[in-house]
N, C-alpha and C positions, 0 to 999 in steps of 0.2 A: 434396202430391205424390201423384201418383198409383200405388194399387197395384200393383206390375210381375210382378204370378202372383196377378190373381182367381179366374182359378176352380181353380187348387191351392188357397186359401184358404178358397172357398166348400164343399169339400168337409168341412173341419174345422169346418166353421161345421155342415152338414150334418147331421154325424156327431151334436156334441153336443146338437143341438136333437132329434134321432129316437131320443138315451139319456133324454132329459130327459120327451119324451113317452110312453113306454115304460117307465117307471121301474121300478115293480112288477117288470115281466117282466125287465129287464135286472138286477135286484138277485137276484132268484130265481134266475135261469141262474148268476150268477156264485158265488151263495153253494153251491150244487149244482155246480160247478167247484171251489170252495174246499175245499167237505167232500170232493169224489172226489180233489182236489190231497193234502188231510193224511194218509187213508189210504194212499195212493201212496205219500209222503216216508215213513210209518212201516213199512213193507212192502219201501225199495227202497233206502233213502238211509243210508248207513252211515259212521262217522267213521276214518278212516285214520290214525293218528296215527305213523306208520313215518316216519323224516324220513330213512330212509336211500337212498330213489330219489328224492327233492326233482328231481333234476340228470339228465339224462340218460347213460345206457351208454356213449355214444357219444363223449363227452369227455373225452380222453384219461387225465385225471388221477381218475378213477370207471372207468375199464380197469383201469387201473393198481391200484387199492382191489379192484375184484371176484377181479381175481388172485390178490392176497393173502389175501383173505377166504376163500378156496378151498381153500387149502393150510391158511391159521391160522383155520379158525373160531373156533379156541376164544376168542378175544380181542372175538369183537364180540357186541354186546347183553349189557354184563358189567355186574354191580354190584360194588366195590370198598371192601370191608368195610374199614376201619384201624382199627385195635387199640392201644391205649395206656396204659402201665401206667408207674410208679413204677420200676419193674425190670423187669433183663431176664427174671429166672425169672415173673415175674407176669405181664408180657404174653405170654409161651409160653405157662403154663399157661392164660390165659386165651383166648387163639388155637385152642390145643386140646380147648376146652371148645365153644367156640363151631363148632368143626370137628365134633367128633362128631354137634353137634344138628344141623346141616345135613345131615350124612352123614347123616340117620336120616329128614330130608324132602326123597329123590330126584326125590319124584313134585313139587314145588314147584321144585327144583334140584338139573336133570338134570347140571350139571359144572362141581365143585366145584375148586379148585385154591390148596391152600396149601403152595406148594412146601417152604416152609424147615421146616415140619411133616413132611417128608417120611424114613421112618427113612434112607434114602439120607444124605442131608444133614444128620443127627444124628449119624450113624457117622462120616463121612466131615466134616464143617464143621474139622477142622483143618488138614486137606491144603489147604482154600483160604487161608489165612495164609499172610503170609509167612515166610522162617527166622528173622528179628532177631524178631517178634512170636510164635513159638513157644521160641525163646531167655529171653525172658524171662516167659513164663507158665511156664518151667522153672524157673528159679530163682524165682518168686513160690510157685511152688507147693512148693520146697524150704523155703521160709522159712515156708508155714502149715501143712506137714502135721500137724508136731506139734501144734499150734490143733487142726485139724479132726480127728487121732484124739481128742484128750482130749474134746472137746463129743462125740462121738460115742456114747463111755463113757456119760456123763452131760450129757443138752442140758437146763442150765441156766444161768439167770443167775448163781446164785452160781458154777459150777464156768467160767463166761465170767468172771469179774470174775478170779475165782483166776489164770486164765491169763494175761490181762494182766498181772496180779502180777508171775508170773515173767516175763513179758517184756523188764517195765521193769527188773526186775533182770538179766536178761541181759543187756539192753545197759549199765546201769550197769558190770555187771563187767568189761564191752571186749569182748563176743560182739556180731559181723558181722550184722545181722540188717535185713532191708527191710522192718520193717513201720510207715513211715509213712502209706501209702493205706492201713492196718491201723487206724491211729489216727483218721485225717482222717473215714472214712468211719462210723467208730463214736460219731465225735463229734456228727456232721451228722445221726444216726441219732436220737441220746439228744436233739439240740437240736429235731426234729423234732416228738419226740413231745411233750415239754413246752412246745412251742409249741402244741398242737392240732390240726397238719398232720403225721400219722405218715406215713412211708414205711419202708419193709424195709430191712435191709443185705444189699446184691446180694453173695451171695458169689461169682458166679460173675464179677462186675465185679471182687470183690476178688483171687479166685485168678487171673485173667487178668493184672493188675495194671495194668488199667483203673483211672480217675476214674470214677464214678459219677455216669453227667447224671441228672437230673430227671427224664428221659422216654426211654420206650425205644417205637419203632415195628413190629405186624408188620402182614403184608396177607393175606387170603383174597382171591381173585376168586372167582367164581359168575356164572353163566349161568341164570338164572332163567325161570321159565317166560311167555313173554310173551300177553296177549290182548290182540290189536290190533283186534279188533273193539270193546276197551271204550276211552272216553276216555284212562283212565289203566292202562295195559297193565301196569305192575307193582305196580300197587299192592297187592295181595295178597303178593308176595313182601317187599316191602321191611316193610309192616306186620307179617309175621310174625318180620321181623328183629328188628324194633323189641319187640314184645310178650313176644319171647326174653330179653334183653336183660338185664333187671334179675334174673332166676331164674338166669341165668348167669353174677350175679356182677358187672354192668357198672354202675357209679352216680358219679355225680360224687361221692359224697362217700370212696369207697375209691381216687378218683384211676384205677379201670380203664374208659377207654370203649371207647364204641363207636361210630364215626361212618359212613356209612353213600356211597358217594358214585362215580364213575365215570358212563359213556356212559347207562344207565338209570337212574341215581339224578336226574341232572343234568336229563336229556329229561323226568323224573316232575317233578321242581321245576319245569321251565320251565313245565311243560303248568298244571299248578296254581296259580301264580301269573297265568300268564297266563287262566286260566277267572276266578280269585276276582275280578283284576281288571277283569276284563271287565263282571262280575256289579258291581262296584262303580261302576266310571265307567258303564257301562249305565245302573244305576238312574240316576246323577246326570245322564247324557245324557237321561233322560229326563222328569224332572224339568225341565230348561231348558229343551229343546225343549218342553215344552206351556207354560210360562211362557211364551215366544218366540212359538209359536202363539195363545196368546190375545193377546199385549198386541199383535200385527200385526193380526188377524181381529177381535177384539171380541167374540168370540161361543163360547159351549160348544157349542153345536152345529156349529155347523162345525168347529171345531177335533177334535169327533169326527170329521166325515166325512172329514178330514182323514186319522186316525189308522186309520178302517177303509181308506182306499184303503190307506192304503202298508201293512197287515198282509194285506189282501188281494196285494198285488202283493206282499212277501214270500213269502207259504207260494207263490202261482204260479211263484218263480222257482227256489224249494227243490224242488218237482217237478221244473222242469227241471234242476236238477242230479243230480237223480236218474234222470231219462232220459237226459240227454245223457253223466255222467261218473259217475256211480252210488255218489261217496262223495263226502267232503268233507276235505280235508286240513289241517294246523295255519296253514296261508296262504290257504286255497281259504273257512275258515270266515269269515273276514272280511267275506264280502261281507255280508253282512244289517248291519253297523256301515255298508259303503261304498252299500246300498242306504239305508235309510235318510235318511242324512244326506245325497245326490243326489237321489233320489227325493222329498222333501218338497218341493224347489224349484218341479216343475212345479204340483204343487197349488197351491204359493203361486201363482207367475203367475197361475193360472189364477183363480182365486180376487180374487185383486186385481182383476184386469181387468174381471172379472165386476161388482164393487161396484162400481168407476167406472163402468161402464154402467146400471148398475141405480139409479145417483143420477141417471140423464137420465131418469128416471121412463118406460125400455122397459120393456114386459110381460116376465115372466119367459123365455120362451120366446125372445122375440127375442133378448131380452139373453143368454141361455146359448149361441142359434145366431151372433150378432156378438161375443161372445169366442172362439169355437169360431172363425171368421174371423179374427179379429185376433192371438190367439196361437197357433193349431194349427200351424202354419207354421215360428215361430221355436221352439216345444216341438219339432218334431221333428229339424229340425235339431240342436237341442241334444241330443235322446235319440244320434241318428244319429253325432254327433261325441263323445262320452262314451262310447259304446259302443267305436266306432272306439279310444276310446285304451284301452279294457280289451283291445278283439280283436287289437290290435297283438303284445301277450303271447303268443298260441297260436303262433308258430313259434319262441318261443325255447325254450333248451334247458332254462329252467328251468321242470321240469313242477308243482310248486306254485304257480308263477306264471299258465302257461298256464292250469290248470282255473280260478284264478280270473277271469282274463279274459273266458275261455268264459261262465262262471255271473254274475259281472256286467257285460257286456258285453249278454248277452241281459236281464240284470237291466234295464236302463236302457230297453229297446226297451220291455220290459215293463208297468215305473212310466209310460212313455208313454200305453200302451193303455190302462191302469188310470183314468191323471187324465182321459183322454178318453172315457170309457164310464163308469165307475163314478161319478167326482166330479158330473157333470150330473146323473145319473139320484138321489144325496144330496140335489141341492139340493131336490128336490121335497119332503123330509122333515128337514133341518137346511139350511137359503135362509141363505144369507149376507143378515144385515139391511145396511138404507139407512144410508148413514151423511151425516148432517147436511155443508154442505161445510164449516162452522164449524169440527166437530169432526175432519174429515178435516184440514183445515191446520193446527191443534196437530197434528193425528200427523205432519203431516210435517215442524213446524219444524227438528226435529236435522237432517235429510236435507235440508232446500231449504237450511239454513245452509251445510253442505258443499257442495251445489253450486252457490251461488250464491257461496260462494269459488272456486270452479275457473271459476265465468263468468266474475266479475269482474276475478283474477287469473292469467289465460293467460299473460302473458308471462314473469310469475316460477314458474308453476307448469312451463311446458316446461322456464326455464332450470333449472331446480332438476331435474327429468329429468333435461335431458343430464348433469350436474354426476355425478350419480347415477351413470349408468349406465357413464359415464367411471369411477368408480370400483370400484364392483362388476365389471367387468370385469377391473380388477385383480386384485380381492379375487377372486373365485370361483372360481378356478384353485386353491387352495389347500384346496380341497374336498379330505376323506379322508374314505379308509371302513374303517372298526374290522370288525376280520375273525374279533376273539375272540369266541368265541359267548360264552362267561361274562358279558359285559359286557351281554349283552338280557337275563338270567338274574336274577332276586332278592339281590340283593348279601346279605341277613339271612339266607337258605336255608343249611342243614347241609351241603350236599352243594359247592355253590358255595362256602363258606368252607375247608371240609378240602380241596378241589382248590386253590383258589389257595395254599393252606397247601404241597401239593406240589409245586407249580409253581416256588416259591419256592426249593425243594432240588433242584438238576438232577441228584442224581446217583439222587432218587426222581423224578423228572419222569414223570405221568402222559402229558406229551405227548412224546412223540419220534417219532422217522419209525424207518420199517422199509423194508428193502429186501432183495429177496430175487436169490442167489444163484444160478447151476445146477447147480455145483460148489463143491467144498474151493477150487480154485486159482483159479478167478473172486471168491472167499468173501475170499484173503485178500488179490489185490490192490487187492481194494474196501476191506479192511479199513485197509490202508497208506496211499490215499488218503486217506481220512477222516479219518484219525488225526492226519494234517496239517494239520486244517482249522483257522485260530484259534477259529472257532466253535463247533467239536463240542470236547465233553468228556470222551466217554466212548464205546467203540464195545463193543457186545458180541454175541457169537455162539456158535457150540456148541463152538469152538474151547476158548474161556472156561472150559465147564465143565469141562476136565483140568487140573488146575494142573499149573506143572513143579515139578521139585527133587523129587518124591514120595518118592523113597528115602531124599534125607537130613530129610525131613520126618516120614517114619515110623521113622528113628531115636530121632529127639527125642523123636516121640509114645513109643516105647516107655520112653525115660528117663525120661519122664514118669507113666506105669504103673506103673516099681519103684518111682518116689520116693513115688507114692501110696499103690501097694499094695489090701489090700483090708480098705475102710473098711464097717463094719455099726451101725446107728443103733439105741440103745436107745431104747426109750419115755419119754417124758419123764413125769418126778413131779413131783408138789406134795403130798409127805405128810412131815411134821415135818421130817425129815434136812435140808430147801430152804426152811426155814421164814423169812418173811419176819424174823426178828432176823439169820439167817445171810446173805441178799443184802445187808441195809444193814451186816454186820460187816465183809464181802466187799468192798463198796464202801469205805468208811472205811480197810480197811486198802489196797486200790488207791490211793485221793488219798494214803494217807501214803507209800506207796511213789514216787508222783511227786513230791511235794516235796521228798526228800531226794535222787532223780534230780538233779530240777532245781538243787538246790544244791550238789550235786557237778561236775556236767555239762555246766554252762552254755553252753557252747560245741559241742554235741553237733548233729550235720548233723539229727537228729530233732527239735529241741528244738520246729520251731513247730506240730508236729502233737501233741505233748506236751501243750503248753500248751493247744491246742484243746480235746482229749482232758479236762485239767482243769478246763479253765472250763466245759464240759459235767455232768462227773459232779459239779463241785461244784454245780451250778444243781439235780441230780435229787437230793443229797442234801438241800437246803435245803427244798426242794417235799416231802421224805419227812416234814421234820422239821415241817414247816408243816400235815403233816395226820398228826402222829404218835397225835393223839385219835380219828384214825379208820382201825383195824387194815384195815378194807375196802377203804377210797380206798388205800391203799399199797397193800396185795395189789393190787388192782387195776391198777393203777399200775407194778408189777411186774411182773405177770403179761402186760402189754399189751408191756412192754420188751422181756421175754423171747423172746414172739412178733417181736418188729421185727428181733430183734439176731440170733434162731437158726429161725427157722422155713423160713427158705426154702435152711438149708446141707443137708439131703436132698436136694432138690431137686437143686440143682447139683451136689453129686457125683456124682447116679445119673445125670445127664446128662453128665457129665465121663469116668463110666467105662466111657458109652457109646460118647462121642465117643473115646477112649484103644486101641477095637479098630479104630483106622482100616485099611484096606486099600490100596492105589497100585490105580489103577484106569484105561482107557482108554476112547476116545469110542466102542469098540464095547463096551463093557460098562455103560454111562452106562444107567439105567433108561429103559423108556419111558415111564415120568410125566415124566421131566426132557428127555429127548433130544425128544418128538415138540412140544417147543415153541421147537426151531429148527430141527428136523429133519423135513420135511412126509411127507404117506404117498407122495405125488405126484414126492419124491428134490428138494426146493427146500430151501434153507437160508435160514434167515431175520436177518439183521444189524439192531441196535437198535440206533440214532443218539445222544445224547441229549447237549441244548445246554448249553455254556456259558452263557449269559446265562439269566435269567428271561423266557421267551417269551408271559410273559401279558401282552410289550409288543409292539406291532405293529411298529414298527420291529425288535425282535432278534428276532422272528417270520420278518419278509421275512428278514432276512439268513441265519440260521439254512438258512429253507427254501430259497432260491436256493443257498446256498453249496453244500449238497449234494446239489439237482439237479443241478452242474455236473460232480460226477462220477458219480451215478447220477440219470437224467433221467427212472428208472420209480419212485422212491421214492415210498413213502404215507406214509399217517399218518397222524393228526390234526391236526398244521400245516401239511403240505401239503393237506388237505383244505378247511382253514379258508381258507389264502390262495388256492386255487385254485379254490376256492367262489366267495368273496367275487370277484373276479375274473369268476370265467362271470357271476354275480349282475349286476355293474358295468356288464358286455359287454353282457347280455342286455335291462337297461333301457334304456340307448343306444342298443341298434337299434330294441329297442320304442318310445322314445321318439321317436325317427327317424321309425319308420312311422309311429306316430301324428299326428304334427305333419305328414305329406305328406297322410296318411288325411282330415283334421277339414280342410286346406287346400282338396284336390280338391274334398271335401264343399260346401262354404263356397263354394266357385268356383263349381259345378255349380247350386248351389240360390240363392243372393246374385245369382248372372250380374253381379259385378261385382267386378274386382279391388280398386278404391280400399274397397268396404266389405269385404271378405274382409280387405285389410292392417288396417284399422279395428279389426275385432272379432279379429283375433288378437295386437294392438298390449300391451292392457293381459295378455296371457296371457304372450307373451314377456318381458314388464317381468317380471312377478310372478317367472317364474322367475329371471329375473337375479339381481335383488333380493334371494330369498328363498335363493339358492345364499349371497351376501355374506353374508345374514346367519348364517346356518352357521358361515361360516368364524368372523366375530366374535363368538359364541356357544360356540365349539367344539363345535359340535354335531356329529358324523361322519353319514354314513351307516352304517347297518349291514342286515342283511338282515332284519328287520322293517323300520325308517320310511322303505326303500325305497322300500316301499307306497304312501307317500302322494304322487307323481310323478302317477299317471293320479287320483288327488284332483285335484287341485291342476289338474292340464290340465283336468278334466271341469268344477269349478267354475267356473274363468276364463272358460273358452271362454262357457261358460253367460250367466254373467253380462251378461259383453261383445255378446254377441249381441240377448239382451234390447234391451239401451241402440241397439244400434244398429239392429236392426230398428224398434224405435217410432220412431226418428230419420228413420228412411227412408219407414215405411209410414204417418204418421198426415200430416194436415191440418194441424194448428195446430202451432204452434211453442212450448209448453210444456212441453220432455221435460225438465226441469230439475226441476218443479214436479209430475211426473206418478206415478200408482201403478204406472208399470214402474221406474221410480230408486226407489220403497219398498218394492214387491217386488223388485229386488233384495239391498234394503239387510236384508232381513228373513230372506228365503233365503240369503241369506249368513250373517246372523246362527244362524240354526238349524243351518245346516251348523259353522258356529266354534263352538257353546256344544256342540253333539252330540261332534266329534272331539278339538273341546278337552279334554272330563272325560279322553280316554284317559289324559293325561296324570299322571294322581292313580294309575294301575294301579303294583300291585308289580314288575311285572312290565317290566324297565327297557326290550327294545325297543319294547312297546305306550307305555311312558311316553314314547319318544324321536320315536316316532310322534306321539303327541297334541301335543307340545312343536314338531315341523317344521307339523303342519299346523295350530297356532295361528299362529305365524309366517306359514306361505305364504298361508291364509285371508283374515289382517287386510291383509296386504300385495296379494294378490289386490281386494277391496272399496278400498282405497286408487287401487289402480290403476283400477278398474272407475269409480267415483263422483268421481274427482278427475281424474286425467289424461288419462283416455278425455272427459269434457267438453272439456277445452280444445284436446284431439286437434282433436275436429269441429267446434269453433268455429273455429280455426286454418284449417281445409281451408276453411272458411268453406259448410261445408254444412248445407241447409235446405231444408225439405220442399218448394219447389218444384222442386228438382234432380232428376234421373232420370236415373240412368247406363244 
């Protein structure tokens, strides 16, 4: 068939024959570009890693965010310290251990915020109780005063043991007394510590007349100092958390941590994750792709010229990001993984084409100016319509999207320029060698086998198509898109486990929506709505912070004052008088006190905290007597108990007799620590939503966040950010992908001049995606907003591909396209691009790994399409190169 644009072709052919005879000079200029290109990029080009303008101003649910941001800064760019102790007095003390050292590094974290550490909320924490749960911290604390004056006297274990004594005889004798959370918890205490897992006896669990969990919670938030000029903007902050940590008391083996986690913890993990992975699958992308490159090429030198074009046209395209958008964002960096694994295809073509000519034994020269003809043409197109689907991006509203399409979008123009100017003027100094045709047909048996199945088998290969696409059509509707960002995040990361950990407890739920008021009486009929909602659990506001009943709450508190009284703590001894023969006489005579209890008793509402109680001290006196040859291991032993059983009842009294001067108090008298975090400077009230369900599922995510748009429709948050991200994201690839597909069509029309091969080469691209959506769905693989990404992949490849196949179909004489080095440069370049975006796969980092996983899928299903269907397409139309449309 005859050429139908010689001399647009002879122009290419042109081009490469005048880089090829020029070499020297054209290598010099470029490398003298390269070097003025690196100093540029280090001089201009800067990493942005803020993911909080991703999205444009302009959309309504980021209005809606800046507003609130405005009034509550205090809440964004926060790290979210959780605190977890054995008891409640341990993680206090430990909260405010950890409070002080912060207080002391301003200049690292300018605003600090540990409410419940707050003396306000020390004084005043009984007025939030209700009456039935200060009712009975009255009578619990009527039944241990006498306990806590006598240890007070003397805080020991034998003068603890004594007390229980008279206990059990008190009740023995018919005296009214509650102390079995007295017994239970002393028993759990003793069985603790001779288990090898000590924990404390929480008095302040006990005087409340609390059960004692396992695990007490508190929070600091902090505002840390951010540098977003560096990759990792907190990492100075959060490392100095970490390096505190252990001096402060925090180690898994005393049960007090410290986990480290919120909006900066989480954005530090992702960034980290997603570098090491990068660094990992990197290397191994790189490692395959030169495997890839020689076992296609044959040759180390070429496969270097290979490797110097595409780093050349790398750093040129990193220049232009740094003149055109002058940083580079956590999506915008991408491109050099999207250049690469695009960009290596034209070399291969080029490359290919070249050896097939260069086996008709033309001078080198011709042969570099008759590839330069035969593929300059279909290379540009391809740059021209891969581009088109990067540049699609620049008007959506997703601005980390846009700058990337911008930076590879011209990326692809680029690697054009590059294969056409730099790869000819290589060959002069790394020549793709002759290859025998003996040895050229072993390389191409795998590939002439596949298409000599699609020659042979046309009619089973289309029916198997439609069968296909019939199907997938079904299937792919069924595409979701996961909107939790956790889920792209390192599932094994610190900060990702303690958030899903609170995510789990709605009534700590890190994520809730906020919605902000203009008034009190707009504040509470929002709050009435809400409160309705099945969905919501919990509404809270500054309303919150007055509780009612105050008068007859600061009764009780007072009756609770005289029954207390005023308690002063002696020093505690270990000198003769507490001598270890008097704890274990102490002990022995306690068990005989309970056995005759219990045989009196029997039937006593105490009896099974008793018996706990016994089976306990009889286990620590057996362990006494089992190391009675060693007076140290007892002391020891002792000494460890005494600590468990009475060391932290100071504590909780001087905080009990803090708490006992409570005052009634109003929302105008509410501190400004407490008030201006629902109360703005600006006169805004601020309302916190928070779900009933666990919203770390996307379905009670939607429901959650719609339910309560319906009565406030300007609510934020974090799950309205998430679904209404995810959303813009979904919109914005849709139209981009829209334009794209009209963009790479007109292209295709303008330059093909012919509708039947335009539908041709966009045949196997449209399959691909069908295809490649079913299989999604059968995978459960979602979309999320990383493997997004791989859409203008997937278009750029296809289109590539498919173009290849059918431009040789149309442009060559012979009728060998089956059998030819465009069906194994494609089958190669394809390959390089799957073994490249494949390793993403292996990254920590779940949506880089969810990325490598779609475009493993869309890749092999892409070359399926390209190498199988796209044949029996053109055999079907029954076209051959003497046709000319």
């Amino acid at each position: 068939m005859e050429n139908p644009n010689p001399s647009d072709q002879r122009i290419f052919g042109r081009w490469a024959g005048t880089t090829y005879r020029y070499a020297i000079w054209v290598i010099l200029a470029l490398l003298l570009l390269t070097a003025c290109s690196i100093k540029y990029i280090a001089d201009n080009l800067e990493v942005d890693t803020d993911t909080t303008d991703m999205l444009s101003e302009d959309i309504p649910f980021r209005a809606n965010h800046i507003r609130y941001r405005q009034s509550f800064s205090q809440y964004e760019d926060t790290l979210l310290l959780v605190i977890n102790a054995p008891t409640q007095e341990q993680v206090h003390s430990a909260a405010k251990r950890l409070n002080t050292y912060l207080q002391e590094k301003r200049e690292q974290f300018p605003e600090i915020y540990y409410l419940s550490g707050e003396l306000f909320f020390q004084q005043n924490g009984l007025l939030f109780k209700n009456i039935d749960e200060l009712s009975r911290i009255t009578d619990q604390l009527a039944s241990a005063q006498p306990l806590v004056a006598r240890i007070a006297e003397d805080p020991s274990l034998t003068t603890f043991f004594a007390i229980l004594t008279e206990a059990i005889e008190a009740l023995r004798t018919g005296q009214t007394l509650e102390l079995g959370s007295v017994f239970d918890q002393v028993s759990n205490t003793i069985h603790a510590r001779l288990a090898g897992k000590p924990h404390a006896l929480s008095w302040q669990a006990l005087l409340s007349g609390e059960i004692q969990k396992g695990n007490y919670q508190e929070f600091i938030v902090v505002k840390p100092k951010l540098d977003y000029s560096q990759i990792f903007a907190a990492k100075e902050s959060i490392e100095l958390i970490r390096n505190a940590a252990p001096g402060l008391g925090f180690s898994l083996e005393s049960g007090i941590t410290l986990r480290i986690t919120g909006e900066v913890a989480l954005a530090h993990d992702e960034i980290d994750s997603a570098m090491h992975g990068a660094q990992e699958s990197g290397l191994l992308a790189l490692v395959l792709v030169a495997i890839v490159l020689y076992l296609a090429l044959r040759s180390v030198g070429t496969s270097i010229a290979v490797v110097i074009s595409l780093i050349v046209g790398l750093i040129l395209t990193a220049a232009f990001a740094a003149l055109a958008v002058g940083h580079l964002n956590l999506i915008s960096i991408a491109f050099a993984v999207l250049y690469i694994g695009l960009g290596v295809d034209y070399a291969i073509h080029f490359l290919f084409r070249l050896e097939e000519l260069k086996n008709t034994r033309n001078p080198d020269v011709k042969a570099i100016s008759d590839t330069g003809n035969d593929v300059g043409q279909a290379l540009l197109i391809c740059a021209i319509t891969t581009a088109i689907g990067f540049y699609a991006f620049i008007p959506t509203t997703y601005r980390g999207i846009a700058e990337l399409g911008i930076i590879s979008g011209t990326g692809m123009l680029i690697s054009f320029t590059v294969t056409m100017t730099l790869l000819p003027a290589l060959q002069k100094f790394f020549p793709i060698p002759t290859t025998k045709q003996t040895s050229l047909t072993n390389t191409l048996k795998p590939i002439n086998r596949i298409l000599d199945f699609a020659g042979r088998s046309q009619k089973l290969i289309l029916t198997s198509t439609a069968i296909a696409i019939i199907a997938a059509v079904i299937i792919t509707p069924q595409i979701r898109f996961d909107y939790n960002l956790l889920n792209m995040n390192n599932p094994r990361a610190e900060s990702v486990i303690t958030f899903q950990e609170l995510l789990s407890h709605s009534e700590d739920s890190p994520w809730h929506i906020e919605i902000l008021a203009d008034n009190l009486v707009e504040l509470e009929q929002l709050k009435k709505r809400l409160k309705a909602l099945p969905e919501v659990k919990t509404v809270v506001s500054i309303t919150d912070l007055v509780p009612e009943d105050q008068e007859t709450k600061n009764q009780l508190i007072a009756e609770m004052s005289m029954t207390l009284g005023p308690i002063s703590f002696a020093t505690p001894s270990h000198n003769s008088s507490h001598s270890q023969k008097q704890s274990i006489a102490a002990l022995e005579k306690l068990i005989a006190k309970i056995n005759v209890f219990l045989q009196e008793r029997h039937d006593h509402p105490a009896n099974a905290s008793i018996h706990a109680l016994l089976e306990s001290l009889s286990k620590l006196k057996t362990q006494l007597l089992l190391d009675n040859h060693s007076n140290h291991k007892n002391d020891q032993l002792l000494q460890s108990l005494e600590s468990d059983l009475l060391s932290l009842l100071p504590e909780s009294i001087q905080r009990l007799q803090l708490a006992l001067g409570a005052k009634p108090f109003t929302q105008e008298t509410l501190p400004e620590a407490f008030s201006s975090h629902w109360h703005s400077h600006d006169d805004l009230y601020r309302i916190s939503v928070y779900p009933l369900e666990n919203i770390d599922d996307n379905d009670a995510l939607r429901r959650f966040v719609r339910a309560v748009q319906q009565v406030a429709p300007t609510a934020t948050g974090v799950p309205v950010i998430s679904l209404e991200a995810g959303e813009a994201v979904v919109d914005a690839f849709i139209h981009a992908f829209a334009l794209a597909l009209i963009g790479v069509i007109v292209t295709l029309l303008l330059m093909l001049r012919s509708i039947k091969y335009t539908l041709l080469a966009l045949a196997p691209l449209l399959l691909a995606t069908l295809f490649t959506g079913a299989c999604m769905v059968l995978f459960d693989l979602p979309f999320n907003f990383a493997n997004i990404i791989a859409l203008p992949l997937l278009l750029g490849t296809g289109i590539d591909s498919s173009l290849h196949i059918v431009h040789r179909r149309r442009s060559q004489s012979d009728n060998n396209l089956l059998h030819s080095n465009t069906a194994r440069a494609v089958f190669y370049s394809a390959l390089t691009t799957l073994v490249g975006f494949g390793s993403l796969f292996f990254s920590s980092h779940q949506g880089t790994a969810s990325m490598g996983l779609l475009l493993t899928i869309g890749l092999s299903i892409t070359l399926v399409c390209v190498l199988v269907i796209l044949p029996a397409l053109l055999q079907w139309n029954d076209i051959d190169k003497s046709t000319n449309t």
